[in-house]
C-alpha positions as CSV (number, residue, x, y, z in Angstrom):
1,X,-74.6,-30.8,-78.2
2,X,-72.1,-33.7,-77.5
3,X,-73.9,-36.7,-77.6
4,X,-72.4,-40.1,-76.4
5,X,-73.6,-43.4,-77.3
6,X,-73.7,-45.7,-74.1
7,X,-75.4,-48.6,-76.0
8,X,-77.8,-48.0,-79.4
9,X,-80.4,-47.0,-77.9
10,X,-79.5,-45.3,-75.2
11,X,-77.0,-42.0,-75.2
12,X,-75.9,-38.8,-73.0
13,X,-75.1,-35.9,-73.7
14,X,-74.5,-32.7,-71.5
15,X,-77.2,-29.6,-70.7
16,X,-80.2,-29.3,-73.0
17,X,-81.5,-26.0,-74.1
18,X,-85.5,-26.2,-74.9
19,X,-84.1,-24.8,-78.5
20,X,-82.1,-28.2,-79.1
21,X,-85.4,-30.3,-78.5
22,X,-86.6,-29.7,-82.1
23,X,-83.2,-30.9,-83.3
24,X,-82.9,-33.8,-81.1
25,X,-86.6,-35.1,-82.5
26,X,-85.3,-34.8,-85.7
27,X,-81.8,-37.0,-85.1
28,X,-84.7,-39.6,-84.3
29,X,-84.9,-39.8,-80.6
30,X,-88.2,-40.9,-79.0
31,X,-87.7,-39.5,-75.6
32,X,-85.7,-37.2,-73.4
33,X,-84.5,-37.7,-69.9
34,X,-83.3,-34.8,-67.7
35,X,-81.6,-35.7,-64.6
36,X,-80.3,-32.5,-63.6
37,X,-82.0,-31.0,-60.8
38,X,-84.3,-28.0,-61.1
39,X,-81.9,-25.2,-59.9
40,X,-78.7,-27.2,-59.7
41,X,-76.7,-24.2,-61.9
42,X,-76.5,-21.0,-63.4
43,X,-78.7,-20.3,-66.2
44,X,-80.0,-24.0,-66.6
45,X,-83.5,-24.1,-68.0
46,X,-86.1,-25.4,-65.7
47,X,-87.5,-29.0,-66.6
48,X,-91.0,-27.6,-67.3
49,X,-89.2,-26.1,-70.2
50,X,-87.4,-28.6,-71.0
51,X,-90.8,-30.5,-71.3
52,X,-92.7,-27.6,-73.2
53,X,-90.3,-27.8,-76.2
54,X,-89.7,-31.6,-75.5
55,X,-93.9,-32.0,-76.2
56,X,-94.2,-29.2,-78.9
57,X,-90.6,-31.4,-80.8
58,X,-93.2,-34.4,-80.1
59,X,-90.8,-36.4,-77.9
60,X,-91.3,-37.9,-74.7
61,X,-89.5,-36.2,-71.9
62,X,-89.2,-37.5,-68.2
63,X,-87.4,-35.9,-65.2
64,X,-84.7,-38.3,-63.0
65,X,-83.0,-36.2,-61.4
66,X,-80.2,-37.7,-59.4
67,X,-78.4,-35.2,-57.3
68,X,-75.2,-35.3,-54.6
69,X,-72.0,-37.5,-54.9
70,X,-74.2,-40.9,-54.7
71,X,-76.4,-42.2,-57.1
72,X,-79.5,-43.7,-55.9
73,X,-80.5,-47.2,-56.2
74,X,-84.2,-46.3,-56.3
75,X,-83.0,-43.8,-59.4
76,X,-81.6,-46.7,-61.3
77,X,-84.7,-48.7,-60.8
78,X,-86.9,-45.6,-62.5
79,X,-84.2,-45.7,-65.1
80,X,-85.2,-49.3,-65.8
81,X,-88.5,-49.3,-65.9
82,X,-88.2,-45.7,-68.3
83,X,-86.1,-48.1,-70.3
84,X,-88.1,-50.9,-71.0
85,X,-91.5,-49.0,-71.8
86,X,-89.5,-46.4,-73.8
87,X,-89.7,-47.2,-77.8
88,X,-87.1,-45.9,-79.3
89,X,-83.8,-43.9,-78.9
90,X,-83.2,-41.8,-75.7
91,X,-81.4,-38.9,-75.3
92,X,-80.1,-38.4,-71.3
93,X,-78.5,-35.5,-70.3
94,X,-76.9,-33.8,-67.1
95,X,-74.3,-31.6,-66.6
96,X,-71.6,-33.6,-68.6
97,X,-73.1,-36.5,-69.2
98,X,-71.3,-38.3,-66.6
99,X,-74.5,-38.8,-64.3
100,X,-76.8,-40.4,-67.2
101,X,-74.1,-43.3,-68.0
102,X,-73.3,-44.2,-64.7
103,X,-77.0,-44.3,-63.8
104,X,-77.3,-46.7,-66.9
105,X,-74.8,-48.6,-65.3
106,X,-76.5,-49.2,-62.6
107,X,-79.9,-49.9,-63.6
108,X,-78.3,-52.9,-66.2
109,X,-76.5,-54.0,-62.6
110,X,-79.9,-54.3,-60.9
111,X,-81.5,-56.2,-63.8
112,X,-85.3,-56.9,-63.3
């Protein structure tokens, strides 16, 4: 894993394995956000999977995916809200990364 901090709370980081879950519990995260699609490349691990270890690691995990070229406003405005009744660190992750900081961007654009 490469994980990126965006702000202290909040970093990104690429593909997550359902083996990494039990090391990102214990770097102190609180919750996990996938927003890779289901099915969106070669050997990625399903979300239910993702959530199975995610829950067994006893971290929150919650599935945003955001696919395509644009990224949705109404995204962002789950982002928020994930945001501000998350306690805690949270670990996003995508492909790259990419996708999880500019969604970030945009839900601290939106406010509310």
């Amino acid at each position: 894993m490469h994980i990126r901090p965006v702000t202290h709370n909040y970093h990104v980081t690429g593909q997550l394995k359902p083996t990494d879950l039990g090391q990102v519990a214990e770097a102190g995260y609180a919750a996990v956000i996938c927003m890779r699609p289901d099915g969106e490349g070669w050997g990625q691990p399903k979300f239910s999977a993702i959530e199975e270890a995610a829950k067994a690691a006893n971290l929150k995990a919650y599935y945003l995916p955001v696919g395509g070229s644009a990224v949705p406003m109404e995204q962002a405005r789950k982002l928020r809200g994930l945001l501000k009744e998350t306690e805690g660190p949270i670990l996003a992750f995508c492909a790259s990364g990419a996708r999880c900081a500019g969604l970030y961007q945009m839900a601290e654009q939106i406010g509310g």
